[in-house]
VOPAGU-2260 file (C-alpha; in pm, 1 decimal, decimal comma):
REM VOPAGU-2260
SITE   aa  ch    i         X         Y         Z
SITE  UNK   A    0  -13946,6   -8303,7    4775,3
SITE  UNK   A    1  -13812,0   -8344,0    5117,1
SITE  UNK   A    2  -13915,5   -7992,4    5212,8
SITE  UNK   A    3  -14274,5   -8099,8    5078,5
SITE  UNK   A    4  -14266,6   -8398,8    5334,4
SITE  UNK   A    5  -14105,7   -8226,5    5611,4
SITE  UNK   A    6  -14349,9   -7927,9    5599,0
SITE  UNK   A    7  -14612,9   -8241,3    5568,7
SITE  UNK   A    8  -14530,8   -8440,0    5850,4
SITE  UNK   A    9  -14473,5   -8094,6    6083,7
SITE  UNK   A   10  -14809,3   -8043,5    6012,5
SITE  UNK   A   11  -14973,3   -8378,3    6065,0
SITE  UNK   A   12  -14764,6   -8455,3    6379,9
SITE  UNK   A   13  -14872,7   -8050,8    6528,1
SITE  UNK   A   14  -15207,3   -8197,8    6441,5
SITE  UNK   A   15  -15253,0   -8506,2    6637,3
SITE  UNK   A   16  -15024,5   -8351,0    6979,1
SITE  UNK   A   17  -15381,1   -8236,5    7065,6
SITE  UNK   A   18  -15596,5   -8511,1    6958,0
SITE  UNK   A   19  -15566,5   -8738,0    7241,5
SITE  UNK   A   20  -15781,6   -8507,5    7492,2
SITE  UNK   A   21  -16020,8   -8481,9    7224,7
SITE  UNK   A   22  -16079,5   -8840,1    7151,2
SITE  UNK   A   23  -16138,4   -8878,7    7528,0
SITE  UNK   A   24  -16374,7   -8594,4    7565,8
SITE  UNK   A   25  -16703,4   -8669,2    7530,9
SITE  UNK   A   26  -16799,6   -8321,8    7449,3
SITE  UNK   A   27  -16631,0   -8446,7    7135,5
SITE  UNK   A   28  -16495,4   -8061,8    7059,4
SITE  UNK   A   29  -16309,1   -8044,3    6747,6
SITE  UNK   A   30  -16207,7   -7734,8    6609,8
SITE  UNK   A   31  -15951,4   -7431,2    6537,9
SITE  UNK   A   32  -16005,7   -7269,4    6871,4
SITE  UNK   A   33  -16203,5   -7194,5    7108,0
SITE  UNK   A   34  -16310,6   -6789,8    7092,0
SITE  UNK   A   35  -16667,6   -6718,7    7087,5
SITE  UNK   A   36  -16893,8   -6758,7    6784,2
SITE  UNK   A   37  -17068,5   -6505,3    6634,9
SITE  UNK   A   38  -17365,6   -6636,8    6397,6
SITE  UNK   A   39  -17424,3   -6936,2    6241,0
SITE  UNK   A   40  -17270,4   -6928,8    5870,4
SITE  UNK   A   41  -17476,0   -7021,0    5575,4
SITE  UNK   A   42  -17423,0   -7287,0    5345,4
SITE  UNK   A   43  -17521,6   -7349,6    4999,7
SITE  UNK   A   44  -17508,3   -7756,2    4853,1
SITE  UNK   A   45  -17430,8   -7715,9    4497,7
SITE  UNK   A   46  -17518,2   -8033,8    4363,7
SITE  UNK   A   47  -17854,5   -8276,0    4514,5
SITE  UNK   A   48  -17743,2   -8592,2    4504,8
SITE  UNK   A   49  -17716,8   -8912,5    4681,2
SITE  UNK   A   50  -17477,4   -8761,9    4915,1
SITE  UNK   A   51  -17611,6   -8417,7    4999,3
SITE  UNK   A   52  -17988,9   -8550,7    5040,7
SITE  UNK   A   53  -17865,5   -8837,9    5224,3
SITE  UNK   A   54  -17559,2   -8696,9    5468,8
SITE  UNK   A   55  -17502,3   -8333,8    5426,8
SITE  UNK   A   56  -17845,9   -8220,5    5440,4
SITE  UNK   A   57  -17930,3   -8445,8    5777,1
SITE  UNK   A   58  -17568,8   -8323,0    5924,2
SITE  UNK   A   59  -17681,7   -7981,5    5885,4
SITE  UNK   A   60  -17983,1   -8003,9    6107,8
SITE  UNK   A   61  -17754,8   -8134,8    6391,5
SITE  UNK   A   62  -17483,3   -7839,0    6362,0
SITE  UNK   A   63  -17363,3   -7567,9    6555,1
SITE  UNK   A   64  -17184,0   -7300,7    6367,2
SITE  UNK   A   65  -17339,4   -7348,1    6006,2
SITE  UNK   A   66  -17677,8   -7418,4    5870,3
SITE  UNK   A   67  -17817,7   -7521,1    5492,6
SITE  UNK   A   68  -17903,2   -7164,6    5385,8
SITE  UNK   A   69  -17937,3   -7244,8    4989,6
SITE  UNK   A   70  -17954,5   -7495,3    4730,5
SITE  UNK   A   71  -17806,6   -7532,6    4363,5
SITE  UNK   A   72  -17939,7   -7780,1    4133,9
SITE  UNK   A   73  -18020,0   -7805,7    3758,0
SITE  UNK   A   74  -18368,4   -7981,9    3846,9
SITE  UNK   A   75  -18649,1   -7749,0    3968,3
SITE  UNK   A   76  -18851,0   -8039,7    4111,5
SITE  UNK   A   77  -18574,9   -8081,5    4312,6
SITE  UNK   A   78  -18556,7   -7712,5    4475,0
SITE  UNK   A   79  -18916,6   -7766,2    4555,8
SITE  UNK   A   80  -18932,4   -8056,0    4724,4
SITE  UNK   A   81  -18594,0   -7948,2    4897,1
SITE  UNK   A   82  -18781,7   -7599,5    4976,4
SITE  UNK   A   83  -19041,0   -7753,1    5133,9
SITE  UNK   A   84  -18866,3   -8006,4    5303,0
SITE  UNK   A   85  -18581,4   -7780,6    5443,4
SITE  UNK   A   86  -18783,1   -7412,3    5470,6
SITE  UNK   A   87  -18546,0   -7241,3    5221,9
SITE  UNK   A   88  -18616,1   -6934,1    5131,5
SITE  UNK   A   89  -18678,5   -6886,8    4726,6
SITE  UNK   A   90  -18435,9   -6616,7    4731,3
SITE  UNK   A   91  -18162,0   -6886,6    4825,9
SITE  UNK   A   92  -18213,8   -7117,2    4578,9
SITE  UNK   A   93  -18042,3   -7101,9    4246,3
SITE  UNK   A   94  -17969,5   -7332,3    3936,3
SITE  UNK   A   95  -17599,9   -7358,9    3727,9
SITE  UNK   A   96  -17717,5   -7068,4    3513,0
SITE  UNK   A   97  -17760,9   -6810,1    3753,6
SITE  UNK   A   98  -17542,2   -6904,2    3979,0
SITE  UNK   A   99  -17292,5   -6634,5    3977,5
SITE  UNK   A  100  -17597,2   -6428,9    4105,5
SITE  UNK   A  101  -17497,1   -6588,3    4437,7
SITE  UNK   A  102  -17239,2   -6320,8    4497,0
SITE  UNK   A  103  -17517,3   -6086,1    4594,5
SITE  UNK   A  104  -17657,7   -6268,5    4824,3
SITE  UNK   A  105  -17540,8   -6240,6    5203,3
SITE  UNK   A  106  -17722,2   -6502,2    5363,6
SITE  UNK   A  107  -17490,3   -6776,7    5204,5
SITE  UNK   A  108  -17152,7   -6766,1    5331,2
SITE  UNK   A  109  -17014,2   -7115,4    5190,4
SITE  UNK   A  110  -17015,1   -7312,7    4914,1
SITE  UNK   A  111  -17002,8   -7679,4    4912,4
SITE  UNK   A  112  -16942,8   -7801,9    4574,3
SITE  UNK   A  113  -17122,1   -8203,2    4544,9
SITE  UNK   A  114  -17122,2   -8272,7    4196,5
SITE  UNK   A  115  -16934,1   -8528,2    4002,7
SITE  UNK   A  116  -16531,3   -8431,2    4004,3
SITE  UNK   A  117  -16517,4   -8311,6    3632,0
SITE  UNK   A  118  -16730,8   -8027,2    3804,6
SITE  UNK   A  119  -16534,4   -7947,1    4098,8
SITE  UNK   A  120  -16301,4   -7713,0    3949,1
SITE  UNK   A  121  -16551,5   -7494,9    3778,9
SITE  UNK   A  122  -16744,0   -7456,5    4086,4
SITE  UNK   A  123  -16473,3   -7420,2    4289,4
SITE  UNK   A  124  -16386,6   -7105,9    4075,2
SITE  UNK   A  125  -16716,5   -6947,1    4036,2
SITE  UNK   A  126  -16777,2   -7001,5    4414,3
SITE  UNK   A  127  -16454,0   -6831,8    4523,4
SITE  UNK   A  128  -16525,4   -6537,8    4252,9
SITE  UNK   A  129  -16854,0   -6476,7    4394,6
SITE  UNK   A  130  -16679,2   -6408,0    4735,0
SITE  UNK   A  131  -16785,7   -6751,9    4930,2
SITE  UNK   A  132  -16546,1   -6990,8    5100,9
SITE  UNK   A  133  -16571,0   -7345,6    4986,7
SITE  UNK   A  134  -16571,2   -7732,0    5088,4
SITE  UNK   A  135  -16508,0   -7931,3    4741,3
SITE  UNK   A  136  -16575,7   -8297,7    4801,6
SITE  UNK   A  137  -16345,4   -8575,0    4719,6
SITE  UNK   A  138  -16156,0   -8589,3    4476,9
SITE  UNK   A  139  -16072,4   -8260,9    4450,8
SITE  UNK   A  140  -16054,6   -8259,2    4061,2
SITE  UNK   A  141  -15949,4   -8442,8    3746,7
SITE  UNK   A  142  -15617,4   -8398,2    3766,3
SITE  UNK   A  143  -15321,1   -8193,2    4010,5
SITE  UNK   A  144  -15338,6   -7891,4    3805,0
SITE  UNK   A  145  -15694,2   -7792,2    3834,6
SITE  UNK   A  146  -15661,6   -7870,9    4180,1
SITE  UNK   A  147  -15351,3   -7600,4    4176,7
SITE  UNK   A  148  -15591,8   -7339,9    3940,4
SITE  UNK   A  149  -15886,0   -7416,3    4221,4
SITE  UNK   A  150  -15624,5   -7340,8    4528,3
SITE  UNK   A  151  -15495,5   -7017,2    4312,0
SITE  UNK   A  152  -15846,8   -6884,7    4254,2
SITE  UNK   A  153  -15945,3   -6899,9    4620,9
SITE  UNK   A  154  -15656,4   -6736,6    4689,4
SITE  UNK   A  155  -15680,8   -6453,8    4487,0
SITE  UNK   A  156  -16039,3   -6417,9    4587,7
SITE  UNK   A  157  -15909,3   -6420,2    4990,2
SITE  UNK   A  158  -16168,3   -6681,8    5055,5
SITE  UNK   A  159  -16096,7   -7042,9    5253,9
SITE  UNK   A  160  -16106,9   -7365,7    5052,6
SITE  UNK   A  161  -16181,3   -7713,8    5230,9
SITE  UNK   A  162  -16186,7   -8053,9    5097,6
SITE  UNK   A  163  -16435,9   -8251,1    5218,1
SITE  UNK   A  164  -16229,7   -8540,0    5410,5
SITE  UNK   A  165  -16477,7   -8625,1    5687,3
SITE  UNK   A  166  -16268,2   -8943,8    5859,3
SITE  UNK   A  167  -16031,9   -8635,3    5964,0
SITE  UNK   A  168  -16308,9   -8566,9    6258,7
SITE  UNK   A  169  -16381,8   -8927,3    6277,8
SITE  UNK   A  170  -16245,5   -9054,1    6650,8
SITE  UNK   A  171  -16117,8   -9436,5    6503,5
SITE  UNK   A  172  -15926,7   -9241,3    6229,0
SITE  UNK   A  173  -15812,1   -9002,0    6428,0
SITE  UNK   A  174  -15636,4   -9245,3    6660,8
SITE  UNK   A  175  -15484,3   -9438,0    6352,2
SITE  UNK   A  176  -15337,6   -9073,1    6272,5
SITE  UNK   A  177  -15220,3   -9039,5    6643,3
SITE  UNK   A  178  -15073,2   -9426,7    6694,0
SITE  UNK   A  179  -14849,5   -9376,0    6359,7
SITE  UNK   A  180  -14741,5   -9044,7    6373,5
SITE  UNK   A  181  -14644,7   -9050,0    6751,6
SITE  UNK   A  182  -14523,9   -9402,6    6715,8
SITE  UNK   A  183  -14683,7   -9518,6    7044,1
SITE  UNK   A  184  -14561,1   -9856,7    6903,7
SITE  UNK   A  185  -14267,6   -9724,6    6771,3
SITE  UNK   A  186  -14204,9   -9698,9    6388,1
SITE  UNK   A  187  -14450,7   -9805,4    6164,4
SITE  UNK   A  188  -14321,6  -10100,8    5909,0
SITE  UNK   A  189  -14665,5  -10241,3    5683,3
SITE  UNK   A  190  -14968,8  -10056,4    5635,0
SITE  UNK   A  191  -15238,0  -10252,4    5453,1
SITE  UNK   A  192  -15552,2  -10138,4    5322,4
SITE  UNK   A  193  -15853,8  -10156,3    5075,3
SITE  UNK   A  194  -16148,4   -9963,0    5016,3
SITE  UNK   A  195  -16399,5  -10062,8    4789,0
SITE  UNK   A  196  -16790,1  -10187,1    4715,7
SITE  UNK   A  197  -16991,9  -10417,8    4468,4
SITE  UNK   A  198  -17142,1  -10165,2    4252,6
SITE  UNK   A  199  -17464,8  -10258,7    4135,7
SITE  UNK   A  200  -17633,4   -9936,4    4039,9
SITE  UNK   A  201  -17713,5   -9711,6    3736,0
SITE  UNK   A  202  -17490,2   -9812,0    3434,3
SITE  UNK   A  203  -17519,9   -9447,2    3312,5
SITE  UNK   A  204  -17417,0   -9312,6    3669,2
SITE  UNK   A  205  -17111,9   -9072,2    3675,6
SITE  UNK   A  206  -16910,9   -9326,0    3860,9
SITE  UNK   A  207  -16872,4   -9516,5    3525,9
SITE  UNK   A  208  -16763,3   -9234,8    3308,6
SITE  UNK   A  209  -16403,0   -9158,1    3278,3
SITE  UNK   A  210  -16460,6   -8802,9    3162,0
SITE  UNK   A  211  -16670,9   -8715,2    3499,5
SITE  UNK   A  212  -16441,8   -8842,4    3709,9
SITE  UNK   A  213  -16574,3   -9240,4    3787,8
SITE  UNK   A  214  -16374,2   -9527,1    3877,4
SITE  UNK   A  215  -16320,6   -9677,2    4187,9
SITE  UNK   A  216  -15973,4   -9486,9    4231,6
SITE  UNK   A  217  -16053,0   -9200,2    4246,5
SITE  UNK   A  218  -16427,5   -9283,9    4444,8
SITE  UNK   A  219  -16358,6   -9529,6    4714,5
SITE  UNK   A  220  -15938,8   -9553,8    4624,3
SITE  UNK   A  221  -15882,9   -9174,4    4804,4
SITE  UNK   A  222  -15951,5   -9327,2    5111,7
SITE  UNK   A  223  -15725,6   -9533,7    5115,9
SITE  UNK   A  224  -15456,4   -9352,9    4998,1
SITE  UNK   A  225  -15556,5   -9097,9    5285,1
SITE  UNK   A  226  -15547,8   -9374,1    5549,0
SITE  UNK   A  227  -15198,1   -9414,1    5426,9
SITE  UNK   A  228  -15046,9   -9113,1    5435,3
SITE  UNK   A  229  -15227,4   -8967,3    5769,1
SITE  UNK   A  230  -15088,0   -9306,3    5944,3
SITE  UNK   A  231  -14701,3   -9237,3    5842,7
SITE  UNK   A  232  -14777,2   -8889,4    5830,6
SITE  UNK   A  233  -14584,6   -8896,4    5559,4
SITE  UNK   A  234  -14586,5   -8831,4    5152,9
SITE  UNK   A  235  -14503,2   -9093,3    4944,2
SITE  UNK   A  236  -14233,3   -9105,0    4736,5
SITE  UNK   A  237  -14276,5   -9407,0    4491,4
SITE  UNK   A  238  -14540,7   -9656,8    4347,6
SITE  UNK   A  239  -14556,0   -9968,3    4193,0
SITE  UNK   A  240  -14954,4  -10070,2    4052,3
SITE  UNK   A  241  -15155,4  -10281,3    3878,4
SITE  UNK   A  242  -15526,5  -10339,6    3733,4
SITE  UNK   A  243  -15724,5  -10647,2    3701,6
SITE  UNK   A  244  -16065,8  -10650,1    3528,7
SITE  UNK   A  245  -16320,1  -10962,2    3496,2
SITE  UNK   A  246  -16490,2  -10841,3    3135,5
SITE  UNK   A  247  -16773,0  -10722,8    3294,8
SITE  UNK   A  248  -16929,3  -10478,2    3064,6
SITE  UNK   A  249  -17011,4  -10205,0    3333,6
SITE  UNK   A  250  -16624,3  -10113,7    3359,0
SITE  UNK   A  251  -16562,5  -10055,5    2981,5
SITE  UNK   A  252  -16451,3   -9680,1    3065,3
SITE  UNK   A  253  -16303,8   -9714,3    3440,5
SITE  UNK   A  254  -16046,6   -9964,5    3576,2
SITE  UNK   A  255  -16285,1  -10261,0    3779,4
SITE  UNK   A  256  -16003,0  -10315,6    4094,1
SITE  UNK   A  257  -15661,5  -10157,0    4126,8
SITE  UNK   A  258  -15402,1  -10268,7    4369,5
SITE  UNK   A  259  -15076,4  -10075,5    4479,7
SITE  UNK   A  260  -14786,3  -10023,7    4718,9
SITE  UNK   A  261  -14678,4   -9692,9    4829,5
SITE  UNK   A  262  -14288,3   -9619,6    4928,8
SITE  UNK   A  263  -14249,4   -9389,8    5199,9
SITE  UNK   A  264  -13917,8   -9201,8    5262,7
SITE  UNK   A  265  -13912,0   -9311,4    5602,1
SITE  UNK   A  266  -13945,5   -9696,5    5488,9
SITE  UNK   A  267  -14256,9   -9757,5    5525,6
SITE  UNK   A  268  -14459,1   -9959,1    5288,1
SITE  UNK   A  269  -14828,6   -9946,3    5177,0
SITE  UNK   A  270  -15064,5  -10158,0    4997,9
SITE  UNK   A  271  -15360,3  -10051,9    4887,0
SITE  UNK   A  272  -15661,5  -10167,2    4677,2
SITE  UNK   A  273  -15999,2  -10023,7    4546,8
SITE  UNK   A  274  -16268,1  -10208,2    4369,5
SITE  UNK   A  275  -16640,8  -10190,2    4242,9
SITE  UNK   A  276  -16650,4  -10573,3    4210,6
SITE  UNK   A  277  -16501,8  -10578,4    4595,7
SITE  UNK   A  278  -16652,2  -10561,3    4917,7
SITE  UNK   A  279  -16408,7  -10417,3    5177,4
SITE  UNK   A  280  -16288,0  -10126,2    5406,4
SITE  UNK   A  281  -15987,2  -10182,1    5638,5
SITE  UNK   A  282  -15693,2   -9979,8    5725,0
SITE  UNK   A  283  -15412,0  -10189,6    5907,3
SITE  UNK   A  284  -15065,5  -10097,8    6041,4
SITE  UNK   A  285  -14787,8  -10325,2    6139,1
SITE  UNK   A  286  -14531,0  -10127,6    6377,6
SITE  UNK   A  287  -14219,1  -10223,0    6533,3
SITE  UNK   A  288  -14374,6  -10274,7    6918,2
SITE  UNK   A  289  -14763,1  -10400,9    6777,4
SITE  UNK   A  290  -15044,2  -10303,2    6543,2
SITE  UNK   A  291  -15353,3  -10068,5    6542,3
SITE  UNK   A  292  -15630,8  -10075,3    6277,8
SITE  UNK   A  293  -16028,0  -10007,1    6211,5
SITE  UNK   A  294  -16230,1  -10266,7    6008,4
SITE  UNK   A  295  -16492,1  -10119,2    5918,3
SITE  UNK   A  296  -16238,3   -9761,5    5845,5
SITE  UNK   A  297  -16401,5   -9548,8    5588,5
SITE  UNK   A  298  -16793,2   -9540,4    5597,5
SITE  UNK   A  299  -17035,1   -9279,7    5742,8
SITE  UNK   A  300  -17083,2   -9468,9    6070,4
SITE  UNK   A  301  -17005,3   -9763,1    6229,8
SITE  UNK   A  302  -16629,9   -9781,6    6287,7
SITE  UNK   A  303  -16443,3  -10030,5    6500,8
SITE  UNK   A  304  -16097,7  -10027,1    6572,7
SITE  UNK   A  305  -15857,7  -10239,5    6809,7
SITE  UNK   A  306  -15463,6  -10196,9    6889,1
SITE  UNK   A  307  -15251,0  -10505,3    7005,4
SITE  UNK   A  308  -15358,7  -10444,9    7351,9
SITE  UNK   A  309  -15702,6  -10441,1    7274,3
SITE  UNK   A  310  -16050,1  -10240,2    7173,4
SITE  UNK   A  311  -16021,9   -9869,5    7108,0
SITE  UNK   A  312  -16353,9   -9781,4    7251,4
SITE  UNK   A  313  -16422,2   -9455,9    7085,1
SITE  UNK   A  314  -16777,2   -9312,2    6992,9
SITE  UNK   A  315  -16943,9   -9319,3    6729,6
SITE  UNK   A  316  -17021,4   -8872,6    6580,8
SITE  UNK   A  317  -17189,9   -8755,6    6283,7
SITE  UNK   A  318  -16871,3   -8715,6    6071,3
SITE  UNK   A  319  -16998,6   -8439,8    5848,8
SITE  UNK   A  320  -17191,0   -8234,6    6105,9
SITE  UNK   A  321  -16833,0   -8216,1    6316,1
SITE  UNK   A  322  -16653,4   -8118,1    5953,9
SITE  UNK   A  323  -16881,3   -7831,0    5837,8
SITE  UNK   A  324  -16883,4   -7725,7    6227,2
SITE  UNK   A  325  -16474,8   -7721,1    6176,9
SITE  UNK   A  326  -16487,5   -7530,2    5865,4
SITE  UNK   A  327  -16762,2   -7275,5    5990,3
SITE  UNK   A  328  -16528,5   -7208,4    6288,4
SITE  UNK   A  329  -16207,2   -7181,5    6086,0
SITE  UNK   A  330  -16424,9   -6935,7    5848,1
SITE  UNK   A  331  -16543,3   -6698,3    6144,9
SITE  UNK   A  332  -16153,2   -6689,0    6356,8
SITE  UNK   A  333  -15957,1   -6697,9    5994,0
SITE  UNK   A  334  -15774,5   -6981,1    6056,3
SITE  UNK   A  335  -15615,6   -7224,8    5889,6
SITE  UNK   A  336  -15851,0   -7549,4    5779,8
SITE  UNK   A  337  -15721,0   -7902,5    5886,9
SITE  UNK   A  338  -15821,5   -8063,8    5528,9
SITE  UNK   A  339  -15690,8   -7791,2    5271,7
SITE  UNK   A  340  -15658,1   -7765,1    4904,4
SITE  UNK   A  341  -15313,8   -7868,5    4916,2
SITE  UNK   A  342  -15433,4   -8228,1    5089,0
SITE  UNK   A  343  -15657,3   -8253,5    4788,8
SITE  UNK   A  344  -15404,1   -8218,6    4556,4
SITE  UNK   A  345  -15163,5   -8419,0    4697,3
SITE  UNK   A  346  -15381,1   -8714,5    4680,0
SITE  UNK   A  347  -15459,7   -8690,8    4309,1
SITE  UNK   A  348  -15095,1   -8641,5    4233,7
SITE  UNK   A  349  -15050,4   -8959,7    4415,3
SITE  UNK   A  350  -15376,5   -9123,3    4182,6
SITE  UNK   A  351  -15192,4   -9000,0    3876,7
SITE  UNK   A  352  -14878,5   -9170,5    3963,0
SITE  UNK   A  353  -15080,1   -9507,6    4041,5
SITE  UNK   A  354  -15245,3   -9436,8    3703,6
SITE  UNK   A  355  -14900,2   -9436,4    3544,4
SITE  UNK   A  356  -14783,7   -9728,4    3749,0
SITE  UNK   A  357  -15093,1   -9905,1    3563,9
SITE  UNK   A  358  -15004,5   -9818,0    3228,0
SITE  UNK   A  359  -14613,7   -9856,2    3225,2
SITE  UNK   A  360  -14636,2  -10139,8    3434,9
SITE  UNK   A  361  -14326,3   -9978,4    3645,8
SITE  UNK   A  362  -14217,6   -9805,4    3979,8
SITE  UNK   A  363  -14330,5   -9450,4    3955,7
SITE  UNK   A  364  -14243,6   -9166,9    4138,6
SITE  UNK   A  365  -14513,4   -8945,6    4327,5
C-alpha cells in the first residue's frame, strides 16, 4: 500500500511542477509534449446520449488533434439525424451488433465508450480488440475488477485507455491540485466537499438502476472523491460512511445521499457527500498557512475559485475539447495519458469501500 501511494503522489506532484505556466498561459496548452502533429485522429461516440449530444459532440467541433469520425448507437433515427447533423459518412456509423466490424475501418482511431457503467467494460474490451484506443467515461465500471480486466485487455491489445476525467484540464481544478500537492500553504489539514443535484428526471433512467450503474455515488460522488485525492495527492487509506434516505420512491434501488470521511496517510481528512435530493458542488481545503477552494468545482463551465489571499482569476475552456485534444496527442507521441485506467480504478475501489462503510456501519479500509 505505501508503494501504491508513493508511486501515486510521485506522479501527481511530477504532474502539477508544470502546471503553473500553463494556468497562466492564455494559449491554454495542455498536453504530453510538444512535437509536431501529424493528422487529426478519429473518434467514434459509442453511446448518444445526454452527454455526447450535449458536450462531446459540440467539443469536437472546437478541437485540434481529433475530430467525431463515427457514431454507435442502438437507435437508427438517431444515426440519421446525427449523420445529417454532423456529415458522417455511412460507412462510419455502426450499431452494438456490428460493432466489432469497426476493426476494419481506418478512419476511426478512438473509441469513447458513453453508455451507462454496466456497459463500460464490455465496450472497453471490444474497442481495444478491434485495435482502437479508448476514453471510458466515469465511472470506469461496476466494480475494481472489471476495471482491472478493462486495463488488462487494452494492454494486451497495445492500445491507450483514458478515463474521461475532464476537471483534470479544467484551470480552477488544476490549481486546487497545484495549492495541495505543493503545499503553497503548507500541509493540508480538512478538505470538505459535496457533489450532488435534485434529480427530477425519468424514473426509468439508468441513474436509478443499481444493475446499470445509478446512484448518486458513483454519478456525481466520483467527483468528489477525485477532488479529494488530486488535492492531497494522496490515496486514501480508510473510511468511515453513512446513508440517509427520505422514502422517496424514486431511490428504491440506489442510496438518495451518502456522506463520508476519507483518512489519508499523511493525516489529512476528507468529507465528502453526494446526493440526488441535494443541490451542491464545492471542493474546500483547510491548510496549515490558509485555504483554497472552487464553489461552483465540478460542472461543465462556470467555475470560481478563491485562496485566502483572494480570487484565482483563471479562464473559463471547453473542458472536454482540451481532454480529447490531450488524449489525441498522447495517442500520436505514445505517451503516457494523465487520467489512466489505473485512476479509474482507484476511485471505484475507494466507492466500494464507502459502500461497505454503509453497510457495516464501520471504518473501512480502501
Amino acid at each position: 500500500m505505501k508503494k501504491q501511494n508513493s508511486s501515486r503522489r510521485s506522479f501527481l506532484r511530477s504532474f502539477s511542477a508544470g502546471l503553473g505556466a500553463i494556468i497562466v498561459s492564455p494559449s491554454l496548452t495542455f498536453g504530453c509534449m510538444n512535437e509536431p502533429q501529424t493528422k487529426k485522429l478519429g473518434i467514434a461516440l459509442v453511446g448518444l446520449g445526454s452527454y455526447s449530444g450535449g458536450q462531446l459532440a459540440p467539443a469536437l467541433q472546437e478541437t485540434k488533434n481529433c475530430y467525431l469520425a463515427g457514431v454507435v448507437s442502438g437507435t437508427p433515427t438517431k444515426i440519421k439525424d446525427w449523420q445529417g447533423r454532423y456529415d458522417i459518412p455511412e460507412a462510419n456509423c455502426y450499431n452494438y451488433k456490428n460493432f466489432d466490424e469497426i476493426a476494419k475501418n481506418p478512419a476511426i482511431d478512438i473509441i469513447y465508450v458513453v453508455l451507462p457503467p454496466s456497459m463500460h467494460k464490455e465496450y472497453t474490451i471490444r474497442a481495444a480488440k478491434a485495435g482502437k484506443h479508448v476514453i471510458c467515461e466515469k465511472p470506469m465500471a461496476m466494480n475494481a475488477a472489471q476495471c482491472a480486466e478493462m486495463i488488462a485487455a487494452c494492454q494486451a491489445a497495445g492500445r491507450m485507455l483514458s478515463i474521461g476525467y475532464r476537471l483534470h484540464f479544467e484551470p480552477h481544478n488544476i490549481e486546487m491540485m497545484r495549492l495541495g500537492q505543493k503545499e503553497i500553504y503548507g500541509k493540508v489539514l480538512n478538505i470538505d466537499t459535496a457533489n450532488g443535484f435534485s434529480y427530477g428526471g425519468d424514473p426509468e433512467a439508468w441513474r436509478l438502476k443499481k444493475a446499470m450503474g445509478g446512484g448518486p455515488l458513483m454519478d456525481m460522488g466520483i467527483y468528489s472523491i477525485q477532488g479529494s485525492r488530486y488535492t492531497t495527492g494522496e490515496e486514501p487509506v480508510f473510511v468511515t460512511a453513512k446513508e440517509t434516505k427520505t422514502g422517496n420512491p424514486l431511490f428504491r434501488e440506489v442510496e438518495e445521499t451518502i456522506s463520508w470521511e476519507l483518512e489519508f496517510p499523511g493525516g489529512t481528512r476528507a468529507k465528502g457527500e453526494t446526493s440526488f435530493s441535494k443541490n451542491y458542488s464545492y471542493l474546500r481545503a483547510q491548510a496549515e498557512k490558509g485555504s483554497f477552494e472552487i464553489e461552483p468545482a465540478y460542472g461543465y463551465g462556470g467555475q470560481d475559485g478563491k485562496t485566502s489571499e483572494g480570487a484565482m482569476k483563471l479562464p473559463q475552456v471547453n473542458q472536454q475539447a482540451l481532454q480529447m485534444d490531450d488524449f489525441a496527442r498522447c495517442v500520436m507521441h505514445n505517451k503516457p495519458t494523465r487520467v489512466p485506467g489505473e485512476m479509474g480504478m482507484q476511485d471505484i475501489k475507494v466507492i466500494e469501500a464507502i459502500f461497505r462503510s454503509v453497510r457495516s456501519g464501520k471504518r473501512e479500509p480502501v
